[in-house]
C-alpha positions as CSV (number, residue, x, y, z in Angstrom):
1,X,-9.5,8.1,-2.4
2,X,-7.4,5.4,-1.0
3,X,-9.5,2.4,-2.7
4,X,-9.8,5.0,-6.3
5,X,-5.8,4.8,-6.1
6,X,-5.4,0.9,-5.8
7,X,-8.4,0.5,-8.5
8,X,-6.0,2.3,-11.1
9,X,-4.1,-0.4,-11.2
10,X,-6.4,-3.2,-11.9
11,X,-8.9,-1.3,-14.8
12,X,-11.1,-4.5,-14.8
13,X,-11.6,-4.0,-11.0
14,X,-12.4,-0.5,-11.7
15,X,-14.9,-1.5,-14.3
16,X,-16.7,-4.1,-12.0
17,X,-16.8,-1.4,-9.3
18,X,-18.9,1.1,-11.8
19,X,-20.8,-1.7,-12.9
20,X,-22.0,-1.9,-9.2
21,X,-22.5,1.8,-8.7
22,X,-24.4,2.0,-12.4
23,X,-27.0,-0.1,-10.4
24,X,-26.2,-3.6,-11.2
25,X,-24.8,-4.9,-7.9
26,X,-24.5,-8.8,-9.6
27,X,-24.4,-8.9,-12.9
28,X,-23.7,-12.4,-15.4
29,X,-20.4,-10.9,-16.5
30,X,-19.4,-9.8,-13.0
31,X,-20.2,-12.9,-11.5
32,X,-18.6,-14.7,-14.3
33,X,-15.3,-12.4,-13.9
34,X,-15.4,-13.1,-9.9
35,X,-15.3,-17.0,-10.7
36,X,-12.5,-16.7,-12.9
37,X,-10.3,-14.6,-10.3
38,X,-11.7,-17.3,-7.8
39,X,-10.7,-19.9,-10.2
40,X,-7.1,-18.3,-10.7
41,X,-6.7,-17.3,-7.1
42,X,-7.3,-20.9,-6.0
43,X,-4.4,-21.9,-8.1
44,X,-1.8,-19.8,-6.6
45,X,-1.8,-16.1,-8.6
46,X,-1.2,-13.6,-6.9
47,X,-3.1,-10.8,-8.8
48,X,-6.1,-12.9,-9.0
49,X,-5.9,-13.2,-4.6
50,X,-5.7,-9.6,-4.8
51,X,-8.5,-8.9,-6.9
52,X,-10.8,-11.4,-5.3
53,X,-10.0,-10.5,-2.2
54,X,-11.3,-6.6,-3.2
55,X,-14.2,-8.4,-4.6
56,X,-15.0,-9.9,-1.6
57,X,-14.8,-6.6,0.5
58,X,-17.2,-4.4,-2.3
59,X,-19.3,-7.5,-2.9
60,X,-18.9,-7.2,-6.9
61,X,-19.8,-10.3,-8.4
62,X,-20.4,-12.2,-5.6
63,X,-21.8,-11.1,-1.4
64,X,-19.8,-8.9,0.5
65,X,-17.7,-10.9,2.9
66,X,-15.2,-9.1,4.8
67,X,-13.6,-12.0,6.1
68,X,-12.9,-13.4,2.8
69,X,-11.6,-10.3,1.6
70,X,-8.8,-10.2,4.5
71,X,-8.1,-13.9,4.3
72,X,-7.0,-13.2,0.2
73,X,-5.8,-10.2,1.3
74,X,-3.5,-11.8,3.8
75,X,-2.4,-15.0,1.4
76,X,-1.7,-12.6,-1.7
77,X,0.4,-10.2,1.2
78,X,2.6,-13.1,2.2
79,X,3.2,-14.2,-1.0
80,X,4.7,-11.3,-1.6
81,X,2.1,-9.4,-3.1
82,X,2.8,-5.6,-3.0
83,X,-0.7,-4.4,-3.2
84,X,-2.1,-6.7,-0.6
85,X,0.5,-6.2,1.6
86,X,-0.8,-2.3,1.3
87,X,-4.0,-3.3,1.7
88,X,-3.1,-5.6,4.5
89,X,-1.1,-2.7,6.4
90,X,-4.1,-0.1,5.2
91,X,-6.3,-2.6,7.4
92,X,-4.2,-3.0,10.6
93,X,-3.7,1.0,10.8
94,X,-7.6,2.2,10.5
95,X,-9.4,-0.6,12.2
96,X,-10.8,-2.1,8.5
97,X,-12.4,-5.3,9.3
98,X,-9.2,-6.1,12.1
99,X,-8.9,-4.5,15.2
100,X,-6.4,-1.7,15.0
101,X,-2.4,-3.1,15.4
102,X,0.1,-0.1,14.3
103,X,3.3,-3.0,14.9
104,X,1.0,-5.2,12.2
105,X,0.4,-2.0,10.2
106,X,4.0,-1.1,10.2
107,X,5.1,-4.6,9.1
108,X,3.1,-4.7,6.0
109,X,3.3,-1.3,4.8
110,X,6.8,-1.4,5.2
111,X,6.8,-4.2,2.6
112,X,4.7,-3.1,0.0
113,X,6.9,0.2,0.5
114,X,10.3,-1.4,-0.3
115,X,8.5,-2.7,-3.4
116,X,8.0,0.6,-4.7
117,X,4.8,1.4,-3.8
118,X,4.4,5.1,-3.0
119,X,1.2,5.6,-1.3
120,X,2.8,2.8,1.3
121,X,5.7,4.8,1.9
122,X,4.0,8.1,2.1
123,X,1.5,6.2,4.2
124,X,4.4,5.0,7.2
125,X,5.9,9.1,6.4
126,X,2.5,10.4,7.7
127,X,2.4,7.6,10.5
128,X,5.8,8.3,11.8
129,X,5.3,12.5,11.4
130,X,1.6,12.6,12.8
131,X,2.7,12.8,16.1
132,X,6.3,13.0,16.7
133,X,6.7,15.0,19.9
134,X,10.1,15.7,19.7
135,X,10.9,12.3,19.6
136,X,14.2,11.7,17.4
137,X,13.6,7.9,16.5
138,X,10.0,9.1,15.2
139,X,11.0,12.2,13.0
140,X,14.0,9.8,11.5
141,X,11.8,7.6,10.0
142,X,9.0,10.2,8.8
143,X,12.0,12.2,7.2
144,X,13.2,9.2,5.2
145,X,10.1,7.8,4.5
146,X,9.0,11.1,3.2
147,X,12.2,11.8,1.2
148,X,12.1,8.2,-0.6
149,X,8.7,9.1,-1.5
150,X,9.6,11.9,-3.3
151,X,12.4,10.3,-4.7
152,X,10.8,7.9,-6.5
153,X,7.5,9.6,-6.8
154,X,8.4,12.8,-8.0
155,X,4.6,13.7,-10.1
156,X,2.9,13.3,-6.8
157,X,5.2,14.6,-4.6
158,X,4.1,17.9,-5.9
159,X,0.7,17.5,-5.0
160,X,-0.4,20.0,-2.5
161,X,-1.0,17.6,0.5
162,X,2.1,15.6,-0.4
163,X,4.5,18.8,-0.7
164,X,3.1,20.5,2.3
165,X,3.6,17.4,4.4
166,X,7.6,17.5,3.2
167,X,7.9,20.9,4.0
168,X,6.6,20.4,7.3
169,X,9.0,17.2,8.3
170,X,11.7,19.3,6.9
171,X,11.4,22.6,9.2
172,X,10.5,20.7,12.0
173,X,14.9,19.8,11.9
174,X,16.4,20.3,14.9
175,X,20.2,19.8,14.3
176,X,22.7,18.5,12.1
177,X,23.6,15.7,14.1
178,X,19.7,14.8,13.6
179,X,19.4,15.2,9.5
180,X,22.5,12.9,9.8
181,X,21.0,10.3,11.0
182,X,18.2,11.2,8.7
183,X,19.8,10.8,5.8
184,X,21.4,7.5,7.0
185,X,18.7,6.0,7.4
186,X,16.6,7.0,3.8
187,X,19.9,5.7,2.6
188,X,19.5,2.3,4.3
189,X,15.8,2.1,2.8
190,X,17.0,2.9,-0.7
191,X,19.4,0.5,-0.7
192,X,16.6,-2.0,0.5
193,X,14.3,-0.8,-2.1
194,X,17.1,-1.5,-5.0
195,X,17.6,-4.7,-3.9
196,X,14.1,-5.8,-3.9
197,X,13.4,-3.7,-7.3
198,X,17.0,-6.2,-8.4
199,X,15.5,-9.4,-7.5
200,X,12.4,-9.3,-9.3
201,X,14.4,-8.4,-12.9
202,X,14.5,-11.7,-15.1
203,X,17.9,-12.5,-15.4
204,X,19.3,-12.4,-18.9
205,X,19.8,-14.8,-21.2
């Protein structure tokens, strides 16, 4: 489900992908498609790292190489890349291809997140909430994490898993003093998500 989200936003990625399952693993136009992202990629796009890079990890177009697929992965990521850097943080958290590093995880997930993307920030909610234990720093950031998920996702937030996971950070409050701090803090990402949605506007002529 993770890799069907991501695909949504690159259709021609998608098509290669059911090219592949159709039975035609290499094909003339998906090899030619993976030369031109390799082409583009190589000359600093961003999209076209990201896109070779997934090319790379299905083998669509060209052999899978899982190492190739990180190392776009990683150069589209910090270049500021908000899907890689997804990707990147997707990587670090399960064990895909790296060994598992939650500080990594939480570094690059946190970026794509204060980008706007809401399977990143619903992704460090459930990291933070899956185990809190009581412990306040833990249910801060899963409460504000969850809550500017749903802010800015609103149509998924009402999807059963998504809705049930904000009900459950939400009764697990403890005080007032607590939802406070809470709130501070989704505040404080907000902010950081407004600035960064700021920056990338085109200034006006």
């Amino acid at each position: 489900m993770r890799a069907f989200t991501r695909l949504l936003r690159f259709p021609a990625l998608l098509a290669m992908l059911l090219a592949a399952l159709a039975g035609a693993q290499q094909t003339p136009a998906t090899e030619r498609t993976f030369q031109q992202y390799k082409a583009e990629a190589e000359k600093g796009d961003l999209d076209a790292m990201h896109k070779l890079g997934w090319a790379y990890e299905h083998g669509v177009g060209t052999n899978r190489n899982a190492a190739e697929a990180l190392r776009w992965y990683r150069k589209a990521a910090e270049a500021g890349q908000a899907v890689s850097q997804e990707e990147l943080g997707q990587a670090y958290l399960h064990g895909d291809g790296v060994a598992v590093d939650q500080k990594e995880a939480v570094h690059w997930l946190e970026k794509a997140a204060l980008q706007g993307r809401g399977s990143a920030q619903f992704a460090l909610a459930e990291y933070y909430g899956g185990d809190l234990r009581f412990v306040t720093a833990k249910y801060i950031e899963a409460y504000a994490w969850a809550h500017l998920f749903a802010k800015y996702q609103p149509k998924e937030a009402k999807g059963t898993r998504h809705e049930s996971f904000l009900k459950s950070i939400d009764n697990q409050l403890v005080d007032k003093l607590m939802l406070a701090d809470a709130q501070k803090r989704l505040t404080e990402l907000e902010q950081q998500l407004a600035a960064n949605t700021s920056a990338k506007k085109p200034a006006k002529k």
